[in-house]
LUMVO-528468 format. One record per residue: x, y, z of N, C-alpha, C in turn. Coordinates in pm, whole numbers. Layout:
<marvos>
[marvo [X Y Z] [X Y Z] [X Y Z]]
...
</marvos>
This chain:
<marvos>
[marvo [4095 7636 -5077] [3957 7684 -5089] [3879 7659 -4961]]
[marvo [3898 7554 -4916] [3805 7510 -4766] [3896 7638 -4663]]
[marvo [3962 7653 -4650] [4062 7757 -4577] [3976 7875 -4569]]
[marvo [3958 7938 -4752] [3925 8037 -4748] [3740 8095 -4696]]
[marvo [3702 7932 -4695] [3531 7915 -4651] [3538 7909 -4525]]
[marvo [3616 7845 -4428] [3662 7878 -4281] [3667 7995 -4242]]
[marvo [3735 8112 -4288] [3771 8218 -4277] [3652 8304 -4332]]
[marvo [3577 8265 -4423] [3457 8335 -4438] [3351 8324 -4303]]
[marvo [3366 8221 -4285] [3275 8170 -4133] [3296 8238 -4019]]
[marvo [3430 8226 -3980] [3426 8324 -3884] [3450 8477 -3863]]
[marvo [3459 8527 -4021] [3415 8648 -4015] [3278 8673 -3988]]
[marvo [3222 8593 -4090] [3049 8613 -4028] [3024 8580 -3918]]
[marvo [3097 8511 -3839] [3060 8523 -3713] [3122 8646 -3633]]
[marvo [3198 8666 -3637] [3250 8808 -3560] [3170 8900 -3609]]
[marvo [3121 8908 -3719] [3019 9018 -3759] [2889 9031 -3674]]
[marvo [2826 8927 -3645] [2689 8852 -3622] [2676 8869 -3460]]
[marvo [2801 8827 -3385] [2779 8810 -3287] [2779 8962 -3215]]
[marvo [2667 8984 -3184] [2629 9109 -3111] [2514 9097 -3016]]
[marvo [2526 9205 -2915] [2390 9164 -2804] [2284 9213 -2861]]
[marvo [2126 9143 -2815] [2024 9119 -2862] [1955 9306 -2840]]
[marvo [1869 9322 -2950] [1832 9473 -2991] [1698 9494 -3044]]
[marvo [1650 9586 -3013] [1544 9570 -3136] [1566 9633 -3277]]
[marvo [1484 9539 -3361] [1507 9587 -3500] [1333 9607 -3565]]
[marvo [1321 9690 -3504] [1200 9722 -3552] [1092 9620 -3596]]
[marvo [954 9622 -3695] [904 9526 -3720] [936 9373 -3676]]
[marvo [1065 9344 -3698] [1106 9219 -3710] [1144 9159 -3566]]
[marvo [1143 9248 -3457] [1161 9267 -3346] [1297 9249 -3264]]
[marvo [1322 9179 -3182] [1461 9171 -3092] [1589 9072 -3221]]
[marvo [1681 9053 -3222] [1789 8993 -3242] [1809 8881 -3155]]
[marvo [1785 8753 -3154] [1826 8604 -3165] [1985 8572 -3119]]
[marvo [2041 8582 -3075] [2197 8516 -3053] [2204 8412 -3205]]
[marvo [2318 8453 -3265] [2359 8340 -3369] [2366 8219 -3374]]
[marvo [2296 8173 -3440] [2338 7998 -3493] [2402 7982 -3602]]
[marvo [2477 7834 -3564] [2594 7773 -3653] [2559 7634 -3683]]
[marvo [2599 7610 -3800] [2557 7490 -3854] [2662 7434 -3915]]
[marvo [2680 7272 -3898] [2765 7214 -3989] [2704 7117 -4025]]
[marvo [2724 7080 -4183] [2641 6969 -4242] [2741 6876 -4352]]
[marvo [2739 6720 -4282] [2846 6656 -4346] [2734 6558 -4452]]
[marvo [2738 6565 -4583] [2640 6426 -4624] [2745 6335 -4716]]
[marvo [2678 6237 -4749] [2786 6103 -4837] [2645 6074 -4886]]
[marvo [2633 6063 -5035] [2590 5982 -5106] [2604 5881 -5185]]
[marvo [2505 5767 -5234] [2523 5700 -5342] [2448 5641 -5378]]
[marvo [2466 5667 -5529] [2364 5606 -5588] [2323 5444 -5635]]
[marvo [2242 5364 -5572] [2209 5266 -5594] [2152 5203 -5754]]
[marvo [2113 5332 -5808] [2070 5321 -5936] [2106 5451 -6044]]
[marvo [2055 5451 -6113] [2081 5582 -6224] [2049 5702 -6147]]
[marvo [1893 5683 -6140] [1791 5794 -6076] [1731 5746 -5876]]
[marvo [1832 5671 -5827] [1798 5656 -5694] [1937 5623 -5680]]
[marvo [1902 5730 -5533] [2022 5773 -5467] [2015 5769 -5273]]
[marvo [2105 5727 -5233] [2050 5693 -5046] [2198 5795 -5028]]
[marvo [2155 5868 -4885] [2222 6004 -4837] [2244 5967 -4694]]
[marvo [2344 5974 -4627] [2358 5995 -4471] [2404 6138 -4468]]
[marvo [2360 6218 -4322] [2380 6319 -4314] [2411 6322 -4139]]
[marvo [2456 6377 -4112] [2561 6433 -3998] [2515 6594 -3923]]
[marvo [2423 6630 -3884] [2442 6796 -3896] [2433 6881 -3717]]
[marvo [2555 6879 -3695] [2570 6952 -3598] [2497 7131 -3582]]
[marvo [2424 7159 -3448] [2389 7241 -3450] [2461 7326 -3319]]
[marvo [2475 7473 -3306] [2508 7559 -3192] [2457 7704 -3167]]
[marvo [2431 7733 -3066] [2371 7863 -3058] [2441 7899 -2916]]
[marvo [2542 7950 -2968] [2639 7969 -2822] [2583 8103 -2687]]
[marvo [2497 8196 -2797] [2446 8238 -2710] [2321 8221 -2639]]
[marvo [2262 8101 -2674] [2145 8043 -2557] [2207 7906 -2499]]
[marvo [2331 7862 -2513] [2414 7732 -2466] [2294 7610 -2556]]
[marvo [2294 7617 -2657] [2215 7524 -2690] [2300 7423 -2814]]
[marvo [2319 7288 -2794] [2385 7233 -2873] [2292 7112 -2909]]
[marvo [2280 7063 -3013] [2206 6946 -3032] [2267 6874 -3210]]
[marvo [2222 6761 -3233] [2287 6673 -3373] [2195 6617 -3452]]
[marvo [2163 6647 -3583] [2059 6527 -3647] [2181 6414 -3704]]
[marvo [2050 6330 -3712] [2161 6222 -3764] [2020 6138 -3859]]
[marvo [2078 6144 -3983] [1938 6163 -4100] [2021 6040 -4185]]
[marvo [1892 5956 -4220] [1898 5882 -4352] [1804 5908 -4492]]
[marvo [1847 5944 -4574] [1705 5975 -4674] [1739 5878 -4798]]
[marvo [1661 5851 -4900] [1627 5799 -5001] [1531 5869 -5122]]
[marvo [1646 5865 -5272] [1565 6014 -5318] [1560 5926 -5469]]
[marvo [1448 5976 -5470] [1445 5934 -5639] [1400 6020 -5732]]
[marvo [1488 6043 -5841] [1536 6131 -5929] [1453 6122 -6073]]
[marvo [1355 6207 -6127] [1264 6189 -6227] [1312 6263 -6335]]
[marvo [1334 6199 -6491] [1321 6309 -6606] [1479 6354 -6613]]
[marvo [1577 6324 -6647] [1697 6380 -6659] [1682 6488 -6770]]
[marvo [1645 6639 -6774] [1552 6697 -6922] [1710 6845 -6921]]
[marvo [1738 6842 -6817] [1782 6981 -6798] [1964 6971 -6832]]
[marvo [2026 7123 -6867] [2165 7092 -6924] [2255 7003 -6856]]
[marvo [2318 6933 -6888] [2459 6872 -6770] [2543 6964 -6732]]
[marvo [2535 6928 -6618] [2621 7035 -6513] [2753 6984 -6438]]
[marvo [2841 7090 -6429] [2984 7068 -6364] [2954 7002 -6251]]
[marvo [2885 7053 -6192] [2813 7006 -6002] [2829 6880 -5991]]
[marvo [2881 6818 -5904] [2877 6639 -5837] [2743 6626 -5838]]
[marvo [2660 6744 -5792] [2503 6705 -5735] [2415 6688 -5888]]
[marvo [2370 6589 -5934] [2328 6551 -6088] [2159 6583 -6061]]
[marvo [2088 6604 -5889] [1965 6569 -5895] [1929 6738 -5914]]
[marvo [2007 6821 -5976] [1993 6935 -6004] [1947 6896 -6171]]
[marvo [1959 6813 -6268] [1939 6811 -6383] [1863 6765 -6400]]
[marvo [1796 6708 -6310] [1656 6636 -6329] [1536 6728 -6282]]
[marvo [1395 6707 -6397] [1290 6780 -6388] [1214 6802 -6227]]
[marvo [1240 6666 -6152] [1160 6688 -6015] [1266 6556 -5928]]
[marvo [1281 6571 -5805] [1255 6448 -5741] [1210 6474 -5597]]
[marvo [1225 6308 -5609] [1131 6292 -5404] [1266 6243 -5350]]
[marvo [1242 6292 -5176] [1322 6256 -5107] [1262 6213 -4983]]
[marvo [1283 6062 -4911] [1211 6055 -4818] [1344 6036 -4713]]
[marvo [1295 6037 -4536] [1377 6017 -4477] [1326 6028 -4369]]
[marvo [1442 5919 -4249] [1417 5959 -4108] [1515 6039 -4017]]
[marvo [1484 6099 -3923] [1598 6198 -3877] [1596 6163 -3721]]
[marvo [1687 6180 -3646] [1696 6163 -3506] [1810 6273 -3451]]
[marvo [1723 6381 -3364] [1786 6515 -3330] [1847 6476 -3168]]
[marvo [1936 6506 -3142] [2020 6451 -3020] [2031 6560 -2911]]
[marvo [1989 6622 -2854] [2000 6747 -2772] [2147 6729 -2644]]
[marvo [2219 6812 -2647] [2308 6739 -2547] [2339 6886 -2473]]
[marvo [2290 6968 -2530] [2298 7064 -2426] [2150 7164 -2446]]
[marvo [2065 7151 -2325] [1925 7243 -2357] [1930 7343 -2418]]
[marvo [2018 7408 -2304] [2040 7567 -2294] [1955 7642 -2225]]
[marvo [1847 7757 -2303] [1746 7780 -2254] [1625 7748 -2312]]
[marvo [1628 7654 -2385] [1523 7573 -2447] [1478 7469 -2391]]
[marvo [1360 7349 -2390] [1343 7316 -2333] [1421 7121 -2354]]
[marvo [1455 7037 -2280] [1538 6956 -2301] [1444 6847 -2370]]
[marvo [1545 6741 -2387] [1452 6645 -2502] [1517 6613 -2632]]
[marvo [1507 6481 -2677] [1536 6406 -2816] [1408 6433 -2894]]
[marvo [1429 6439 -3017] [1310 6417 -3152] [1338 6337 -3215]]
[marvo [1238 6256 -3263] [1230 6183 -3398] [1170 6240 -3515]]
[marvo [1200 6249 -3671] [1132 6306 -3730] [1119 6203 -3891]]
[marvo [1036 6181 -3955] [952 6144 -4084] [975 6312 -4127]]
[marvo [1014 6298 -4311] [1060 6399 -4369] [1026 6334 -4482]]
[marvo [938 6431 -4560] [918 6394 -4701] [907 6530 -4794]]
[marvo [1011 6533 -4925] [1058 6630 -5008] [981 6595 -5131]]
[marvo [956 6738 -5212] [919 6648 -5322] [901 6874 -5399]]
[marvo [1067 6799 -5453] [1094 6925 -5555] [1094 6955 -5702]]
[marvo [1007 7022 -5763] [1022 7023 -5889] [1107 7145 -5957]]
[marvo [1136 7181 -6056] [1274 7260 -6118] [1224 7302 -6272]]
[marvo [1262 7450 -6298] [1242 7511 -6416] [1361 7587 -6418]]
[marvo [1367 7585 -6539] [1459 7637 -6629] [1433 7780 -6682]]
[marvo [1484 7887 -6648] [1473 8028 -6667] [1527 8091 -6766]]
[marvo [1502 8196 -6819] [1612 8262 -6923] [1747 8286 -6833]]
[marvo [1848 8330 -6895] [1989 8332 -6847] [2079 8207 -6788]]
[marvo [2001 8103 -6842] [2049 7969 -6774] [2012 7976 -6592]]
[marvo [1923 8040 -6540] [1903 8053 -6430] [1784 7913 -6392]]
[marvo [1847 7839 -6260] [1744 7713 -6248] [1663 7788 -6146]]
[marvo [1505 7742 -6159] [1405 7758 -6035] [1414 7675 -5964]]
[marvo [1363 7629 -5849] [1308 7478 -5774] [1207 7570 -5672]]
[marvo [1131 7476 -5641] [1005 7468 -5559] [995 7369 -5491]]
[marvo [1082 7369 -5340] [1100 7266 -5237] [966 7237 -5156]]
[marvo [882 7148 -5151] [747 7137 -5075] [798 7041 -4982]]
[marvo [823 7099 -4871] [855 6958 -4789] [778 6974 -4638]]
[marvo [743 6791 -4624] [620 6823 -4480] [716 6668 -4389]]
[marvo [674 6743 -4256] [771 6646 -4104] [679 6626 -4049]]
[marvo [683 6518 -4009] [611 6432 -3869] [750 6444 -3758]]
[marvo [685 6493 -3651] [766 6502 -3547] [713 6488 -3442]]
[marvo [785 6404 -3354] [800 6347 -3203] [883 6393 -3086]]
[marvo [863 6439 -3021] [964 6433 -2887] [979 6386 -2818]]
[marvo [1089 6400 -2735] [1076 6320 -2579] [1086 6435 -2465]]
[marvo [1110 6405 -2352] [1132 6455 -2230] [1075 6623 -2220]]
[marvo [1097 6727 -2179] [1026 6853 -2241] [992 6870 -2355]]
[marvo [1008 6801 -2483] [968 6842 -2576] [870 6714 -2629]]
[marvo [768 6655 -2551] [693 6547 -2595] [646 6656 -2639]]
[marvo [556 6522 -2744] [436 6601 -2819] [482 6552 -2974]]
[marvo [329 6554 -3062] [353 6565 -3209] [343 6671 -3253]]
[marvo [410 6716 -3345] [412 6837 -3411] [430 6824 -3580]]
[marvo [343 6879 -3642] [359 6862 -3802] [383 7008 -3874]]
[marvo [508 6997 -3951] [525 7061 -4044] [495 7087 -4189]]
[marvo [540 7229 -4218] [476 7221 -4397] [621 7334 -4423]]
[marvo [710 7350 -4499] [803 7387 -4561] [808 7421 -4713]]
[marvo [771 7540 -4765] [759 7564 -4897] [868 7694 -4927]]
[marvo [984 7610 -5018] [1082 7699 -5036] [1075 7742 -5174]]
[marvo [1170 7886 -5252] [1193 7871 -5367] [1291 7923 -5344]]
[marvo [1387 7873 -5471] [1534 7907 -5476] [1587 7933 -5630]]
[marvo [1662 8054 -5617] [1679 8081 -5777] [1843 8033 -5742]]
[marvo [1903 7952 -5868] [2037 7971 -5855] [2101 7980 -6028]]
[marvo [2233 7979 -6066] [2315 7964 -6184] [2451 7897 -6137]]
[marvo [2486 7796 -6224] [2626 7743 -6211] [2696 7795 -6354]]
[marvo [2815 7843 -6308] [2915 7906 -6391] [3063 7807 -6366]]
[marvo [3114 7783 -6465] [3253 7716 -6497] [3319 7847 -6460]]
[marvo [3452 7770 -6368] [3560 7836 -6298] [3659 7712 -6359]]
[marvo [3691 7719 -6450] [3818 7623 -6474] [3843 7541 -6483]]
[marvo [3661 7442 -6479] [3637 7274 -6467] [3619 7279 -6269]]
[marvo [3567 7387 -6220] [3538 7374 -6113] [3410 7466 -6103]]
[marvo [3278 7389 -6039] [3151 7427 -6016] [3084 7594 -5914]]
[marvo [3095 7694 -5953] [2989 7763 -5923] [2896 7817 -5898]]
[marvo [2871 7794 -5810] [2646 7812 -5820] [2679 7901 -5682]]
[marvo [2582 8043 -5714] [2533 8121 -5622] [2382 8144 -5629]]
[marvo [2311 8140 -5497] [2190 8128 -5477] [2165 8222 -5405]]
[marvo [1997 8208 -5438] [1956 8246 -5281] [1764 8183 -5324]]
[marvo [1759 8174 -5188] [1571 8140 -5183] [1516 8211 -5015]]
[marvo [1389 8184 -5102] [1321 8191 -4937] [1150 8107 -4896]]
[marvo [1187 8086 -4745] [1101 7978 -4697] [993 8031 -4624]]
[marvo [879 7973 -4650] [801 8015 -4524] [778 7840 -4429]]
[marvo [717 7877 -4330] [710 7777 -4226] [527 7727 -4186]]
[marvo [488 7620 -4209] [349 7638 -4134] [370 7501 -4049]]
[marvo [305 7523 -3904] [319 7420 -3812] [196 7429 -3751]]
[marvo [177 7304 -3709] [44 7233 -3620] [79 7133 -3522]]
[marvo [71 7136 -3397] [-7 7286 -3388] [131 7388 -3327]]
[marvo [54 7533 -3367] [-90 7611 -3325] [-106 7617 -3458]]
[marvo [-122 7556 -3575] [-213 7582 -3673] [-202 7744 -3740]]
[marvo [-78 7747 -3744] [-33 7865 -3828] [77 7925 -3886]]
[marvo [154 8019 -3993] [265 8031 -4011] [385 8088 -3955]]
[marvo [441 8068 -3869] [487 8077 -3737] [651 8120 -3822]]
[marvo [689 8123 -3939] [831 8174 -3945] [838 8154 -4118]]
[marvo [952 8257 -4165] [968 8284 -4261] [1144 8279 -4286]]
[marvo [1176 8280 -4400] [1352 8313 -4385] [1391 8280 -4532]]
[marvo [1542 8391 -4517] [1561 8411 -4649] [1691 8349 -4623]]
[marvo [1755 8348 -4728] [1889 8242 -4746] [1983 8296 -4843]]
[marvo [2087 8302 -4854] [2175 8340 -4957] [2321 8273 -4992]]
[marvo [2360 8174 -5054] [2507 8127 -5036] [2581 8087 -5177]]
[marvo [2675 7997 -5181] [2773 7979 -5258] [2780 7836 -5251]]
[marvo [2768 7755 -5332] [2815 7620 -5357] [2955 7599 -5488]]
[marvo [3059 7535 -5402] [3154 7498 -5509] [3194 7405 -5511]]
[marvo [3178 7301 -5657] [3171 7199 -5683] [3292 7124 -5751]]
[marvo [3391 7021 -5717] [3464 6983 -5761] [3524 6831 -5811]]
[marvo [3629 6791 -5837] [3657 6610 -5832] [3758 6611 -5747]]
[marvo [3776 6590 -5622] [3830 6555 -5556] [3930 6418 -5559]]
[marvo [3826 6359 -5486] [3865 6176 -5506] [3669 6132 -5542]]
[marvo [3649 6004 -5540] [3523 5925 -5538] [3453 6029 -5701]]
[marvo [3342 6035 -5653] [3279 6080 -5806] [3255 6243 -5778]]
[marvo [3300 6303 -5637] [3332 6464 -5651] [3233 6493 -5508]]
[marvo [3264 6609 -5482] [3289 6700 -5348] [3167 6818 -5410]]
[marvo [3105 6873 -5300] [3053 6980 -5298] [3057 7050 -5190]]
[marvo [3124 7198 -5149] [3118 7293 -5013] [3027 7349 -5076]]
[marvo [2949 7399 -4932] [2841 7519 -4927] [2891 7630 -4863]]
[marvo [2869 7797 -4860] [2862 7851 -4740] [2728 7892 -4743]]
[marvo [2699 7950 -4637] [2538 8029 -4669] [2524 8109 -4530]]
[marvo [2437 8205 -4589] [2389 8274 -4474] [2228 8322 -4447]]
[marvo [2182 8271 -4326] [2016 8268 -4327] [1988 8406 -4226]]
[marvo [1888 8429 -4249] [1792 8530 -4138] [1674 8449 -4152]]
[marvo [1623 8424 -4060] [1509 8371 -3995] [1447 8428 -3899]]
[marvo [1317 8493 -3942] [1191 8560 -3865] [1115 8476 -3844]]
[marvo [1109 8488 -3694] [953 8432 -3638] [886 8510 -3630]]
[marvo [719 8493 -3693] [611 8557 -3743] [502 8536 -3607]]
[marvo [522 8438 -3589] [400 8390 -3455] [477 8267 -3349]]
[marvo [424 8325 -3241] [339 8402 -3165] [442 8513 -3168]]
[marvo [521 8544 -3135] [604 8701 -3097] [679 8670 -3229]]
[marvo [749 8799 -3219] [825 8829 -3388] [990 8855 -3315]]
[marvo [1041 8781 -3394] [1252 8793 -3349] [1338 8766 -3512]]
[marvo [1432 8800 -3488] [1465 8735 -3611] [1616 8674 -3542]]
[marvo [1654 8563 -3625] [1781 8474 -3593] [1861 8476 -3715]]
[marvo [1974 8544 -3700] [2128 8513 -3812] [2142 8357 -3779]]
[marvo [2227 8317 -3925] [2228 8164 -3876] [2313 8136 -3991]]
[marvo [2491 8090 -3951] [2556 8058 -4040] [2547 7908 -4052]]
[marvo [2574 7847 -4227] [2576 7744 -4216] [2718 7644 -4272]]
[marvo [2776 7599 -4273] [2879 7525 -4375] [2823 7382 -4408]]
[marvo [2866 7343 -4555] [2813 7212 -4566] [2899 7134 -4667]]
[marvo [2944 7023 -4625] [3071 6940 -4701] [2990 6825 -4723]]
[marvo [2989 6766 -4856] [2895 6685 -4960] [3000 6581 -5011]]
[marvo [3006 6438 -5032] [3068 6360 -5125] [2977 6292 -5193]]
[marvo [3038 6222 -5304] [2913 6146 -5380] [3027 5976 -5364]]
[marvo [2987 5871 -5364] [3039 5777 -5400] [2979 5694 -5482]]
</marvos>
């Protein structure tokens, strides 16, 4: 199965990778980004849970490479919703918070400007239950952010996502196909500067420890202000729970 999510990847990338164009409204085409996202959890308690995360970033066509390297702490409210195949349990719960610190590693500029970030990240998602067994969530999440070297400066974020998904049994193995979409507001300049839609596949299994989750997904991301572009942006993401 990881084979066949590899092979999904770099089809979408051979698809994706094309020179920059205009696309009307939405304006020029972005060179592709790639994402890999490793996390390990565990839970300290029933409903609190601490996460390391790993997430390599690339944009081969602006030479830009950089790494977060994230600790968060999430606490899980209301266990109200069905039990699910999924390793990920904070899907059955009515809301939770997630706090965390992040440290972005830049090791190659590119044509961006050079510089480390620090970032303060605070989540705080609540979840409804739809006809068709379909789950809602409503991700509100706001960053404090720091830079260094070209990229000093504070910068604050606001992140308001929604995401419809369903998990379906494959055989005692987890299904969930999604999709949501985000808008972006940042300060400064004190406005909504990007939007993006999302679409992927999570499959959930028992591996070894208390179970495994792969992602694939695929984003478009429009910048709204100051100029308008849009960016393809594949992601993969490998999850354990312990």
């Amino acid at each position: 199965m990881v084979r066949r999510l590899l092979l999904l990847v770099a089809l979408a990338a051979a698809l994706s990778a094309r020179p920059a164009r205009a696309q009307g409204f939405f304006g020029p085409t972005q060179p592709t980004a790639y994402e890999l996202e490793l996390d390990a959890y565990y839970h300290v308690a029933k409903n609190i849970r601490l996460q390391a995360q790993i997430q390599p970033y690339f944009v081969p066509g602006n030479q830009l490479t950089q790494t977060t390297f994230a600790l968060y702490a999430s606490w899980m409210v209301a266990d109200v919703f069905r039990e699910l195949i999924s390793p990920d349990k904070v899907k059955s719960h009515l809301v939770d918070v997630r706090a965390g610190v992040l440290y972005t590693a830049t090791f190659d500029p590119g044509s961006t400007g050079s510089g480390d970030s620090v970032t303060l990240q605070l989540d705080v998602t609540p979840r409804y239950n739809l006809p068709l067994d379909v789950l809602a969530s409503v991700r509100n999440r706001i960053s404090f952010n720091w830079g260094t070297g070209q990229r000093t400066g504070y910068v604050f974020y606001y992140r308001g996502r929604l995401q419809l998904e369903r998990e379906f049994d494959a055989g005692g193995v987890s299904l969930i196909p999604f999709a949501n979409a985000e808008f972006f507001w940042k300060l400064p300049p004190e406005m909504w500067t990007r939007f993006q839609l999302q679409g992927g596949l999570q499959c959930g299994f028992h591996a070894f420890a208390k179970g495994q989750v792969i992602e694939l997904n695929f984003s478009a991301i429009t910048g709204l202000q100051p100029s308008r572009s849009w960016t393809p942006q594949v992601e993969l993401i490998l999850s354990s729970w312990f």
